[in-house]
N, C-alpha and C positions, 0 to 999 in steps of 0.2 A: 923679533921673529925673522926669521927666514926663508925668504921668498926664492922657486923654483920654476922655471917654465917648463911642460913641455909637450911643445903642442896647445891644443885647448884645454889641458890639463894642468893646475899648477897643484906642488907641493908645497906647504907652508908648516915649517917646525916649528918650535917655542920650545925651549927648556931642556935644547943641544937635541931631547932624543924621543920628540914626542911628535906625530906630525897629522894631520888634513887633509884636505885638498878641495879646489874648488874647480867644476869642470864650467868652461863657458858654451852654452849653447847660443844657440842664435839670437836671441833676444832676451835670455835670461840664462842666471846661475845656478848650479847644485852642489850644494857644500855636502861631504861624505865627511865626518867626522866630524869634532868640534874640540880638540884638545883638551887639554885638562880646567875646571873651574878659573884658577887662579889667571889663566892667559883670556878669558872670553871677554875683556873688554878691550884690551888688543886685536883681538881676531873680529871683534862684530867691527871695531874702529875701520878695520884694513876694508871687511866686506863693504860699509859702507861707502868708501871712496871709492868705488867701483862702480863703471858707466850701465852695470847692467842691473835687474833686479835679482835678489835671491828669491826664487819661487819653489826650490824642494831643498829640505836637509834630510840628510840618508845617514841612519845608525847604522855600522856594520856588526854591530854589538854591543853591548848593556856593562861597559866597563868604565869608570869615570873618567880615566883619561881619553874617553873617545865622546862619551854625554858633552862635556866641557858646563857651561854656563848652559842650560837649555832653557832658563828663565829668564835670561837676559837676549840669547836669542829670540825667544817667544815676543819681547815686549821691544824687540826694535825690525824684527821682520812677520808680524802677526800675521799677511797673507800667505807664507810661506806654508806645505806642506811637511809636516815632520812624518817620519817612516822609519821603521823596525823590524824586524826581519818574524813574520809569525809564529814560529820555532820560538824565538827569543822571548818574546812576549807571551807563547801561552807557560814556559817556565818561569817567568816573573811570576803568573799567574797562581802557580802552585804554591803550598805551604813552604816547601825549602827552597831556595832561588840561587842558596849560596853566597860567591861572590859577586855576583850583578849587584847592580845599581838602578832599582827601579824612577827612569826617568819623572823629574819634576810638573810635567806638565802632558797634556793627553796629547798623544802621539793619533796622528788622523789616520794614519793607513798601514797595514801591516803587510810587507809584501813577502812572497811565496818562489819557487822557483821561474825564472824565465821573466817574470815580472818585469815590465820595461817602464825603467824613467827616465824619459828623453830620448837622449843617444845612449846610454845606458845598461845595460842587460844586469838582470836579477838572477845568481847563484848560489844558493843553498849550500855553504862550506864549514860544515862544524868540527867541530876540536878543540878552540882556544875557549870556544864555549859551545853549550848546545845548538846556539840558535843562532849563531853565524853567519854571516851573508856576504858575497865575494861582488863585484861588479866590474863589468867586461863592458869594452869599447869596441868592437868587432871592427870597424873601420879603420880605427888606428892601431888594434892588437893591443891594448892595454889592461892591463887587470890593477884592481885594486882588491887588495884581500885581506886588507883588518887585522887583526894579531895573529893569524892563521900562519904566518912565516915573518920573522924579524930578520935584521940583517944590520946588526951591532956587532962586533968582533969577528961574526962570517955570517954568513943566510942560514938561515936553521928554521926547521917547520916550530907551531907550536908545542911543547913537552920536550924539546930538547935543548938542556942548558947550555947557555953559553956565559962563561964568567962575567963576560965584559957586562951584559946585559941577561941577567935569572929572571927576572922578574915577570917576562912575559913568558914563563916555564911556570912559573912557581902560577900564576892564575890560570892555568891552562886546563879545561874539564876533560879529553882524553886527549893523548898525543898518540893512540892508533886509528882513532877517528881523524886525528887532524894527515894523519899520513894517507888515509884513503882519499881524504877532501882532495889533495895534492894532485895524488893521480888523476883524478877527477878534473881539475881544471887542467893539469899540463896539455891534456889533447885539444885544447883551443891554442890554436895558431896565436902567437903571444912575441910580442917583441919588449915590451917593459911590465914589469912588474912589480907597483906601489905598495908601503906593508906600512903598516902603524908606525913602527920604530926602524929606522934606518935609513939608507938612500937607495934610490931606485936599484933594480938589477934584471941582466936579462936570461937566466936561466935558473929553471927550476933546482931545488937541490931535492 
């Protein structure tokens, strides 16, 4: 894996194009994503050598390479809070759910626009799926925005192909919804911005 700092934020990839992150707060951690299955006993390995506890894990969406291990999670940080963005979960809910991946184990809290964990802020950004959810660090301007925007061969919202990297096009439930999410978050004062696949970047495309 591949470990990134920056700030109280770090980036951790596995698998050159797959990535996390884990934010430190004061006395504990929040993992936003959890890479794909095959990496979760590396990534719980890395959490655990960490001087803090992990006390919230945040879905930014219901896609496997962002689940990772949620049952290995579960069973080596059980006080921790798991969370799903309500959108995302009441379409798990329905008869067709598509391509999601209804997580393995009960998700405790389902958070909604504005919704705040920790230093954290909750945004509602759908496109790459219905149920979507963006998170904003107001203090240091940073976003994290899930497969809403990759940035493999150049930055591209989600639904628009880039050779180098299709794939986060090809699972994408609208890419005019995901252009409006866009808009949507550029009007927050922003100086980096974290995406599922790629490395950081500081402007909107």
């Amino acid at each position: 894996m591949r470990i990134q700092k920056y700030g109280n934020l770090t980036q951790i990839t596995a698998l050159s194009v797959v990535n996390c992150f884990l934010y430190e707060e004061e006395k504990s951690l929040t993992l936003i994503d959890a890479l794909h299955k095959v990496s979760g006993k590396k990534l719980v390995k890395y959490l655990l050598a960490q001087n803090k506890p992990v006390e919230n894990i945040i879905f930014t969406h219901a896609h496997s390479d962002h689940l990772g291990d949620v049952l290995l999670l579960k069973e080596n940080f059980p006080k921790a809070t798991f969370y799903l963005g309500k959108r995302e979960n009441d379409v798990l809910q329905s008869s067709d759910y598509g391509n999601l991946t209804p997580p393995a184990i009960e998700i405790n809290h389902f958070l909604t626009e504005n919704d705040q964990v920790g230093s954290l802020t909750v945004l509602d950004s759908p496109g790459h799926t219905k149920g979507s959810i963006s998170l904003y660090n107001e203090a240091a301007q940073q976003f994290i925005v899930g497969d809403l925007i990759q940035n493999i061969g150049r930055t591209a919202v989600a639904g628009d192909k880039v050779w180098q990297f299709p794939f986060a096009a090809w699972a994408t439930w609208d890419y005019q919804v995901a252009l409006e999410s866009v808009e949507k978050l550029r009007k927050y004062s922003t100086k980096e911005i974290f995406c599922g696949h790629g490395q950081v970047f500081t402007n909107w495309p």
